[in-house]
N, C-alpha and C positions, 0 to 999 in steps of 0.2 A: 211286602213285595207283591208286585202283582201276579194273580196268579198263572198269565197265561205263559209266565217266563218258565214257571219250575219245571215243566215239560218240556222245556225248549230241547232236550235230546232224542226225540220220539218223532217216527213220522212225520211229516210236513204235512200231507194230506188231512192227518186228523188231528190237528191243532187249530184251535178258533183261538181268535184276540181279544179277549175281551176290551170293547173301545168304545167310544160315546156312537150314539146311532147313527146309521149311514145315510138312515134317510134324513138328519138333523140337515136345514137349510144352512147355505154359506153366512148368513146375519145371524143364524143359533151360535154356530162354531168362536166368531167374532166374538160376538153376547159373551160366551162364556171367558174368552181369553182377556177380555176386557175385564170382567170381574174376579177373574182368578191371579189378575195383574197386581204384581210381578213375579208370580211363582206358576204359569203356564209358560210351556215353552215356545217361545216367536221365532220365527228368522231373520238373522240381523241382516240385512242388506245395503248395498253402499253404493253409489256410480263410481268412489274410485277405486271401485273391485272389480276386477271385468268380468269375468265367470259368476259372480253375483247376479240372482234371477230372480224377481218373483213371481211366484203361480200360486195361484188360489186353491189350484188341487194339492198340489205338494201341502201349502198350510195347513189345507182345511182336514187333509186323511192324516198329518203329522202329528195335529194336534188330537183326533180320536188315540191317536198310539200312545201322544205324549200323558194325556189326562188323567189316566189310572194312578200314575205316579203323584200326582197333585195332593200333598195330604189336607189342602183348606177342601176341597172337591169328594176327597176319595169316599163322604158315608155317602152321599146325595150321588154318586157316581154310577149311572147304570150300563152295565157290561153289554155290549153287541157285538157279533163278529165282522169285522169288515172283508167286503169282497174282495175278492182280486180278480183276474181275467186265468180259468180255469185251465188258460197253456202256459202260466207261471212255475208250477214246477217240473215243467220238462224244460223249458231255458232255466232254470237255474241248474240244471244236469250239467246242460248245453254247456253253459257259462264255465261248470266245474271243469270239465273238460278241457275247453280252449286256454284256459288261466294255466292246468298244469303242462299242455301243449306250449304255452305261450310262456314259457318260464315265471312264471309269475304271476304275469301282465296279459291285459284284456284289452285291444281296441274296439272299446264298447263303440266309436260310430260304424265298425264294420262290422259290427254284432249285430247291432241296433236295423242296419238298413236290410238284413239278409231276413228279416223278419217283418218289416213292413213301419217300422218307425223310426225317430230320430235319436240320436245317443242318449241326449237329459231327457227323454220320455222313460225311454228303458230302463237309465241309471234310475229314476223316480220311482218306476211301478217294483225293478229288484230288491231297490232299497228297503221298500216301504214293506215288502215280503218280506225279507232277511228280519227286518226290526219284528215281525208279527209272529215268526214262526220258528226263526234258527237265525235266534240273537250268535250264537256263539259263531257263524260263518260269517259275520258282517266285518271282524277282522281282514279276512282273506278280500274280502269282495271290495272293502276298501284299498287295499293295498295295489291291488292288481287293476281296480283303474286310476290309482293316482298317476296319470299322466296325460300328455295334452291329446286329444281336447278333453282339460279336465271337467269333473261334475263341478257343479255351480260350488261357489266354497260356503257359502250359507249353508245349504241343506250339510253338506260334511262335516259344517261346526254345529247344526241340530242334533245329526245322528251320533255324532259324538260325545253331548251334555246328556242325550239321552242312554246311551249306555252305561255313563257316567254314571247317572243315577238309577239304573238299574241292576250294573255290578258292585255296586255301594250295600243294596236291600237284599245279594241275597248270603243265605246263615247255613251252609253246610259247609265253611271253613274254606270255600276257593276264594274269598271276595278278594283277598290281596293279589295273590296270583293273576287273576281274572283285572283288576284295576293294573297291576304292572304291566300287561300285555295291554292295556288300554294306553299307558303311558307311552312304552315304547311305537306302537301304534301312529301315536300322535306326533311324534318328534321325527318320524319317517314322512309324515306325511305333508308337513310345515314347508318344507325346501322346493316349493312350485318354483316350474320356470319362469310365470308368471309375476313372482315377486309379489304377490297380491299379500295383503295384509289380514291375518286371523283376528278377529275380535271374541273374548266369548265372557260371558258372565262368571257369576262365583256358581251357579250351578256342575258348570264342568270341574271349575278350579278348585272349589276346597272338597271333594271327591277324590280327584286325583292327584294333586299336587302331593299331598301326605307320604305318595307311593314313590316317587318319584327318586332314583339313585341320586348320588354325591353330585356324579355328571352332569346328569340330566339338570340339577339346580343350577348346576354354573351355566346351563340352555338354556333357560327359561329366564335366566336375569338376563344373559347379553339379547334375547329376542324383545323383550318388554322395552329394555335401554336402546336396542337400535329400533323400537317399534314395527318387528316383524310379528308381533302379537302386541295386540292392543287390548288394555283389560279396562272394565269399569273401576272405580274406586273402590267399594267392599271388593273387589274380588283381588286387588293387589293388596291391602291387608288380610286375605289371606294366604294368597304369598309370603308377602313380610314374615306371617307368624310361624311358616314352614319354615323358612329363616334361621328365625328367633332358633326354632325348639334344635333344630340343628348346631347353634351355637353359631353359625355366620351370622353375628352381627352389624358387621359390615353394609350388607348386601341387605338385612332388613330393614336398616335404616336409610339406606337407599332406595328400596319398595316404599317407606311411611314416604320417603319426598314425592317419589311418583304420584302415591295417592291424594297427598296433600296438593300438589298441581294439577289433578286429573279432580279437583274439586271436594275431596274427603274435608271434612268440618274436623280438626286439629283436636277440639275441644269436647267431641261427641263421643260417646261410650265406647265405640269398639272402636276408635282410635286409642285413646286413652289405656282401652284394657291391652294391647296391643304393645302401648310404650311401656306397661307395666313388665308386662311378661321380656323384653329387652333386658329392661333394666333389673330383673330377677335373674334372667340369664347370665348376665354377665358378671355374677359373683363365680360365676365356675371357671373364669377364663383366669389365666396368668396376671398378673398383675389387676386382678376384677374391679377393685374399688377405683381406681386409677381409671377404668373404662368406663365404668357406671357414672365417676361425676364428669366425664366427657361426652357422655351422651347425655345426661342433662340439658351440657351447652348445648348441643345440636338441636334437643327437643324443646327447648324455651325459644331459641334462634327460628325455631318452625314457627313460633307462637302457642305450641303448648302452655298454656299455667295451668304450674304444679300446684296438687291439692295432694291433703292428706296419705293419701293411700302412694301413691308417688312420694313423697316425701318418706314414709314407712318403711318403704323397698331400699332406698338408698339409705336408711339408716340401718336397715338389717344386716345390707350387705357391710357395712362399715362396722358391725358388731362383731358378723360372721370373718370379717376379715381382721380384725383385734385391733381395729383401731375405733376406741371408746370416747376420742377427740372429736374425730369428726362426726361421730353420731351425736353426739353432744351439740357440735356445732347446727347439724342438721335441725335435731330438736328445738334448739332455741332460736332458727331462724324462723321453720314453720310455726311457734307459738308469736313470735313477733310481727306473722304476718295474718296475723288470726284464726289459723289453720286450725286450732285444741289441739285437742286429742284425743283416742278413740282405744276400744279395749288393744288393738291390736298393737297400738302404740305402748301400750302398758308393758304387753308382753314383752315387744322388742327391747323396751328399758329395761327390764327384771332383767333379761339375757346378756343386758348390757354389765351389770350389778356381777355375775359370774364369773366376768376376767375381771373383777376388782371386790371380790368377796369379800378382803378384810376389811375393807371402805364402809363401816357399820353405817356414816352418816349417807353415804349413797343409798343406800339401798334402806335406810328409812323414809327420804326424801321419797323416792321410787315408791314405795309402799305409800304414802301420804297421798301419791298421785294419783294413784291408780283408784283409791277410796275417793279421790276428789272429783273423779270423771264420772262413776256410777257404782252402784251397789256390786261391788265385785264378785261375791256370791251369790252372784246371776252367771257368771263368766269361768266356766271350768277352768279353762286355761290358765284365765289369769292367777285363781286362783293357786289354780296348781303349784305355777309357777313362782309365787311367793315363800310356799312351803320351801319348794325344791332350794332358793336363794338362801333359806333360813337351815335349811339340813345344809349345807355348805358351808355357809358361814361358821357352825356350828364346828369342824372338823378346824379352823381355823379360830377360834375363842381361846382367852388364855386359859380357861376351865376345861376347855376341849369338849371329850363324848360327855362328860360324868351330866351335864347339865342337856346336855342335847336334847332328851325326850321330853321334858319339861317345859322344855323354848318351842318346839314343835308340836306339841299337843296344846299349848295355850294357842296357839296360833289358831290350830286347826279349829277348834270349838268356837272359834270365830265365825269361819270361812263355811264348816260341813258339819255335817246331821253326826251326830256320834250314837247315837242307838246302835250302826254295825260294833263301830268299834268294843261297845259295854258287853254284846254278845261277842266279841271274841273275848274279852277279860281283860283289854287291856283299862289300866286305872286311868281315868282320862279327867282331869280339870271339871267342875259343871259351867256349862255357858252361860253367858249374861245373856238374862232378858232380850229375843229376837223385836227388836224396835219399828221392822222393816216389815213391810205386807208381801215380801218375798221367802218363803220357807229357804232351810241354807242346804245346798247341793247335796245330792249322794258323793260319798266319797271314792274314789276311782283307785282302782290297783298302785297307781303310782302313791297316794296317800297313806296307804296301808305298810307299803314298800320305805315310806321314808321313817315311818314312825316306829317300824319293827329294827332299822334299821339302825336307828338313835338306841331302842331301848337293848335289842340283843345284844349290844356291842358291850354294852358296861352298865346297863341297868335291870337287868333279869338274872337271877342265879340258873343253873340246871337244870332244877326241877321246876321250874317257871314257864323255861326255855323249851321243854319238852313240854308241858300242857299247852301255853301258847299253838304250837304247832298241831298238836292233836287234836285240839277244839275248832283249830282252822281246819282242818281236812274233817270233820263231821259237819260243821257246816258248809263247807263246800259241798258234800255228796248228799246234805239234806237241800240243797239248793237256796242256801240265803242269797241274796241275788249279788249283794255287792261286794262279797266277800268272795262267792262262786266266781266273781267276774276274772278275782286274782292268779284262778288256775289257766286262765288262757295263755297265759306269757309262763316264762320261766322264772319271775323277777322273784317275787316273794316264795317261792319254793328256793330259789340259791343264796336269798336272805337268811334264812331256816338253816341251808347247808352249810353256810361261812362258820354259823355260831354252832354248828356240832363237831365241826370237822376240826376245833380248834383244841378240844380237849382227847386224848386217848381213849377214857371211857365213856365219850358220845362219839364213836367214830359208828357205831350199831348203828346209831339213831339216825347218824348222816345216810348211809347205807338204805335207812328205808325212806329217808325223802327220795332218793335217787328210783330206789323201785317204786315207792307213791306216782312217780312222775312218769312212768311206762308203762302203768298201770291203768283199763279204762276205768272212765269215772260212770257210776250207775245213771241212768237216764233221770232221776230224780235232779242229778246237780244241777240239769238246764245246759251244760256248758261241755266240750274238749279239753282235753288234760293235754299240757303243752310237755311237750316230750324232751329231756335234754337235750340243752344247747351244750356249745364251746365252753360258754362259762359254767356250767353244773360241770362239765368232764374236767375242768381246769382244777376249779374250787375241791372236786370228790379226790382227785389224784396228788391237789398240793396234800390234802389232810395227810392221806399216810406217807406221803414222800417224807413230809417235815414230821413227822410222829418213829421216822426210820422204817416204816416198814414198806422196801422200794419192787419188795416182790408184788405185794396188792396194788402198788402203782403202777407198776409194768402192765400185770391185769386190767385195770381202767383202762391204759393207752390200748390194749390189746381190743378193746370192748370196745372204746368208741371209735375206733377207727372201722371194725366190723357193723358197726352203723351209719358208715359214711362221711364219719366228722373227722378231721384232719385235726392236728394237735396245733398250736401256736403259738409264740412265742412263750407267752407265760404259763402255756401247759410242760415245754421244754426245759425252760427255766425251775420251773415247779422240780421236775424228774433229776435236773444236773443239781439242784444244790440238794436233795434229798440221799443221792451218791456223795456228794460231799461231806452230808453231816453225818455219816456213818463211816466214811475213811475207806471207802468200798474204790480204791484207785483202779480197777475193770470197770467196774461200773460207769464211773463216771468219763472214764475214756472213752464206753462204748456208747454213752450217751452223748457227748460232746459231737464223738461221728455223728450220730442216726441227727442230729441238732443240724450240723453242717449240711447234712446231705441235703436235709430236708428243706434250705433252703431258710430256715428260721435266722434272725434276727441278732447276733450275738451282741447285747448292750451292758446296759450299767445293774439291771439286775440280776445277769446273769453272773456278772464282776462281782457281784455282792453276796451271790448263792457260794461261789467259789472261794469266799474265804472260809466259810467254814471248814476247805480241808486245810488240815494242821502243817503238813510236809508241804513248805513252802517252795523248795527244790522240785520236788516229784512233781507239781501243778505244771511249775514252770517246763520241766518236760512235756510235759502232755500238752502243752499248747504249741510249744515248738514244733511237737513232734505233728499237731494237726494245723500245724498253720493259721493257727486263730489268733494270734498277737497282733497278726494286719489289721484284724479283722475288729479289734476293740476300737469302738466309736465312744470315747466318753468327754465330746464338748458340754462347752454351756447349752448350744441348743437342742441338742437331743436328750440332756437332762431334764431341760427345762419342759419337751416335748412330750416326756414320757411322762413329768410328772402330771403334767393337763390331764392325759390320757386314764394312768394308771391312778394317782396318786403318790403319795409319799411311801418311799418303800418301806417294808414291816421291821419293825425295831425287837417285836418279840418274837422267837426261836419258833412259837407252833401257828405264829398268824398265818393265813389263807391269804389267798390276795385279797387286795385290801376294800372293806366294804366301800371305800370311796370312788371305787368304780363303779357301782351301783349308784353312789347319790350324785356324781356325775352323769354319767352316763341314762340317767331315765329323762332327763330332759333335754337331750337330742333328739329323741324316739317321740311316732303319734304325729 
C-alpha cells in the first residue's frame, strides 16, 4: 500500500505524495506508461463520449499519483512530492462548504469562475488534491459534482480504478467497507443525463465487483447488456466469475457470451478456468447435474473443447449427485476422445466406487487404473482414497470387521512408509521390495484412522486396546511427527473412544481420552490438541446411556453444552434409548420433551432406541401424549438416507455409534 494513503486522515497541509518526479518531461511520463503497459493507468477516451477530454496535464500528474500502485514499477519507483497551487486547500474548505450549503451538490463552473478559472480546470487541479492528500473526501467531491456541466467522464472512470486500487491495499480491516462505499459511489454516479457510456478495465472491476450487493449485480448485468458500461473482455470474466461464486449461473454464462463477442479466446486459460468454476457451481443448485450437462451445451456451442479437467467437474458433479451412469458415461467418452486420465481422475473414480462398495470388481478395476496412470504413492490423495474404498468395502464383506485390518494394512505397506505405524505397535504385513525411485508417502491421520479403526473394532483385546492408545499419546507429546499430526482433528482420539466406551470396565479409560483431548499438549508434540467435537460428546454420552448409567449422561450433555456444543440428533437419540433400556418412563418422557423442543430429528433410530422399553402401552402414551407419532418419518428414503450418513444401526446392546461413521465420513473431509 502506498504509503502516502495511511496518513490520509491528518492534516492536508502536511501530507506529501509520494509520485514520480514533477520535474519528469511529458515523453518520461509516456516512456514509462508505455512500459508499464497494461498495468499503468491511461484515460480511456472516446468522441462518442462528449464530456470525454484529453489533457496532457490531467495524464501526466494522474499518472505520478497513479505509479506508486504499479507492482512491475513499485522497487525502481522513486517517491516525489507533487506540487499543487498553495490556495488549494482553502477551496477545498471553500468547496466543503458550498456542497453542504448546496445540499449536496456543487456548481463547479460557478465555483470555478469566482476564482479565476474554468470548471474542468478546477474539477482537475481538486481532484488531483483529494487523490494526494484526503483520498477519503473524494467520495463527497464526486458526488456533489456529478451533474451537468459534468467532469470529463475519463478522468472520473481514472479516479475511480484508482481508488479501486488503493482501497483494495489497504489492511486495518475497513477494505470492505471502504470498497462498498466505492461501489455504491459508482452506481450513483453511472445515471448521467448525458447518456455517455462508462468504459473501464478489470483494474476497477475485479476490486470492486466482489463487493458489490445481490442488487447491485442485477445493475451491472442489465448496464453491460444495454451497454451503459462497456467493459474489456478479461474484465467481464471477472464479472462472469462474481456470477459464478454467487450461484447466478445464469447471468455468468451470459457475461462468458459477452466476453467471448467482445473477443475473449474460448479456449485460453482464464476462459477455461472460468467455465470450470460454472460448472463446479452448479452441483449446488437444484437439480445440479441436469444444469451442469446444460451448460456443457452452451460451452461447446460457444466453441469451447472440453479437456480433461472440464471433463473431471462434470463427472464429480455426477458422483456428488449419485448418479454412477453418467460419470461412467462421461469417463468413457473423454477416454474415447483421447482425453486419459489424470490423478484427479482417479480420485473422482474411487469416490465413484463409494456408492457401489459391494461392486468388488469396480473398484478393483478403479484401483488397476489408477496404478495404470502413475505411481500412485506419489499421490496422497489418491492414495488415500483407495484405503478409505477398501475400509468400506470391508464393513460390507461377507467376513465383515474380523478380516478388515489385514485387507487394510496389506494395502497400506503398499502405498506408505510403516516405520510410524511399528512405532505405535501396530503388527503390520513386511512390504515387498520398493521397485520404484519414489520412497512410499508419510502416512496421514486419515491412515492411521482407518487402520485402528479395522483393528479396534474386532481385532485388539482390552489390554492391546489400552496400550495402543497410551503409546499413541507418548508419542504424540514426544513429538513423532506423523503420528503427532493425528492429534490435530478429533478423528483418532473418538476412534480410541468408540472402543472404550463399549465395555463397562473401559468407560475410566474412555473418560481419559475425553480429558487427553482438553488437555494442552507439551510444546515438544510440535502440534494443538483438538478439543472435543459433537462426535467425542455423542460417542462419551452413548457409552454410559447404553451401559444404564443416564445420570453420567445427563452430566455430559450438561458439559458439552457449557462449552458451546449443542447436542444432535444422535446425541438425543443416544440419551432416549439409554431411558429406555432402564425402564426409567420420567426419564425418558422428559427426554423425548427436551428431543422435541430442541428441534432434533425424530427418525428410525430413535424408533429403534424405543423398543427397548418393555411396556408397550405406556410408550404408546408418551408419544401420544407429546405428539411424536406425526412426527415418525420411517420411508425407504430417509432410511436409506440415514444409512449413507450414519451407517447400519447397532445390533449389539453396548455399541456407540457406529465406527462406520468414521470410515465414511473421513473421506468427505480435507
Amino acid at each position: 500500500m502506498p504509503q502516502h494513503i495511511k496518513g490520509g486522515g491528518q492534516a492536508c497541509s502536511t501530507l506529501k505524495m509520494p509520485v514520480a518526479s514533477n520535474n519528469a518531461s511529458l515523453s518520461r511520463i509516456g516512456a514509462l506508461n508505455r512500459k508499464a503497459s497494461p498495468y499503468a493507468l491511461q484515460s480511456i477516451r472516446s468522441d462518442l463520449r462528449n464530456s470525454a477530454v484529453y489533457s496532457s496535464v490531467w495524464n501526466t500528474r494522474f499518472q505520478q499519483l497513479a505509479l506508486p500502485y504499479n507492482k512491475k514499477l513499485r522497487e525502481s519507483f522513486q517517491p516525489h512530492a507533487l506540487e499543487f497551487d498553495s490556495r488549494l486547500p482553502q477551496w477545498v474548505d471553500e468547496l466543503e462548504q458550498e456542497r453542504l450549503n448546496g445540499y449536496g451538490k456543487v456548481d463547479m463552473e460557478t465555483f470555478a469562475r469566482k476564482r479565476g478559472m474554468i470548471g474542468r480546470q478546477a474539477w482537475c487541479d481538486m481532484a488531483l488534491w483529494f487523490l494526494a492528500h484526503r483520498m477519503d473526501y473524494m467520495f463527497d467531491f464526486l458526488r456533489a459534482t456529478n451533474k451537468p456541466i459534468y467532469p470529463p467522464i475519463n478522468w472520473v472512470e481514472d479516479v475511480l480504478t484508482l481508488m479501486a486500487r488503493h482501497y483494495d491495499s489497504v489492511e486495518d480491516g475497513s477494505r470492505h467497507s471502504w470498497l462498498r462505499t466505492l461501489a455504491t459511489t459508482f452506481f450513483e454516479l453511472v445515471p448521467r443525463e448525458t447518456n455517455e457510456q462508462w468504459i473501464f478495465r478489470q483494474d476497477f472491476v475485479k476490486h470492486v465487483v466482489p463487493h458489490f450487493s445481490q442488487s447491485q449485480m442485477e445493475d451491472i448485468f442489465q448496464m453491460v447488456k444495454t451497454e451503459k458500461v462497456k467493459l474489456t473482455p478479461n474484465t467481464l470474466l471477472h464479472v462472469a466469475d462474481s456470477f459464478a461464486k454467487r450461484d447466478m449461473l445464469e447471468k455468468a454464462l451470459s457475461m462468458l457470451l459477452e466476453a467471448k463477442e467482445a473477443g475473449a479466446r474460448v479456449n485460453a486459460i482464464p476462459f477455461r478456468s472460468l467455465c470450470s468454476t460454472i460448472l463446479r457451481r452448479s452441483s449446488a443448485q437444484s437439480g445440479g447435474l441436469r444444469i451442469c450437462l446444460r451448460l456443457i451445451e452452451h460451452l461447446v456451442a460457444m466453441g469451447v473443447k472440453l479437456n480433461l479437467t472440464l471433463c473431471n467437474i462434470v463427472m464429480l458433479n455426477a458422483v456428488e449427485a449419485g448418479d454412477i451412469e453418467t460419470a461412467d458415461s462421461v469417463h468413457r467418452s473423454a477416454i474415447e476422445q483421447g482425453l486419459g486420465m489424470d490423478v484427479y481422475t482417479c480420485a473422482i473414480r474411487l469416490k465413484a466406487c463409494k456408492l457401489d462398495i459391494q461392486n468388488a470388481e469396480r473398484l478393483k478395476q478403479t484401483i488397476e487404473e489408477a496404478i495404470a496412470v502413475g505411481d500412485i504413492r506419489t499421490n496422497e490423495i489418491v492414495a488415500t482414497e483407495v484405503l478409505h474404498c477398501l475400509t468400506l468395502q470391508s464393513l460390507t464383506a461377507s467376513d465383515g470387521w474380523e478380516n478388515a485390518f489385514s485387507k487394510i494394512a496389506t494395502a497400506c505397506v503398499e502405498l506408505f512408509d510403516i516405520e510410524p505405524m511399528k512405532r505405535l505397535g501396530l503388527d503390520m504385513p513386511e512390504p515387498p521390495p520398493n521397485t520404484s525411485a519414489t520412497s512410499r508417502l508419510a502416512p496421514t491421520r486419515h491412515v492411521f484412522t482407518y487402520l485402528l479403526l479395522a483393528l479396534l473394532r474386532r481385532g485388539a483385546t482390552t489390554e492391546k486396546s489400552i496400550e495402543l492408545y497410551q503409546r499413541w499419546r507418548q508419542l504424540v507429546e514426544a513429538g513423532d511427527k506423523p503420528l503427532a499430526a493425528c492429534a490435530r482433528t478429533a478423528h483418532v482420539s473418538n476412534v480410541f473412544l468408540r472402543r472404550f466406551v463399549r465395555r463397562r470396565e473401559t468407560l475410566l479409560q474412555a473418560a481419559q481420552v475425553v480429558k487427553d483431548m482438553q488437555k494442552p499438549l507439551p510444546t515438544t508434540a510440535g502440534v494443538v490438541q483438538a478439543p472435543p467435537n459433537i462426535y467425542t460428546w455423542s460417542i462419551f454420552l452413548h457409552g454410559f446411556a447404553s451401559h444404564g448409567q443416564t445420570k453420567l449422561a445427563e452430566q455430559v450433555l450438561t458439559y458439552m453444552r457449557e462449552r458451546g456444543i449443542e447436542p444432535n440428533e444422535v446425541t438425543w437419540t443416544s440419551l432416549v434409548g439409554g431411558y429406555a433400556r432402564t425402564q426409567d418412563t420420567n426419564g425418558l418422557l422428559d427426554s423425548l420433551r427436551r428431543m422435541q423442543a430442541d428441534g432434533a430429528v425424530f427418525n428410525d433410530w430413535t424408533q429403534g432406541s424405543l423398543r427397548r422399553f418393555r411396556d408397550r402401552d405406556r410408550l404408546r402414551q408418551i408419544l401420544d401424549q407429546q405428539r411424536l407419532q406425526r412426527s415418525l418419518d420411517f420411508t425407504g428414503d430417509l432410511k436409506e438416507g440415514l444409512g449413507v450418513r450414519f451407517g447400519e444401526p447397532p445390533t449389539e446392546a453396548g455399541a456407540a455409534p457406529d465406527e462406520d461413521v468414521e470410515a465414511r465420513g473421513l473421506g468427505q473431509e480435507d
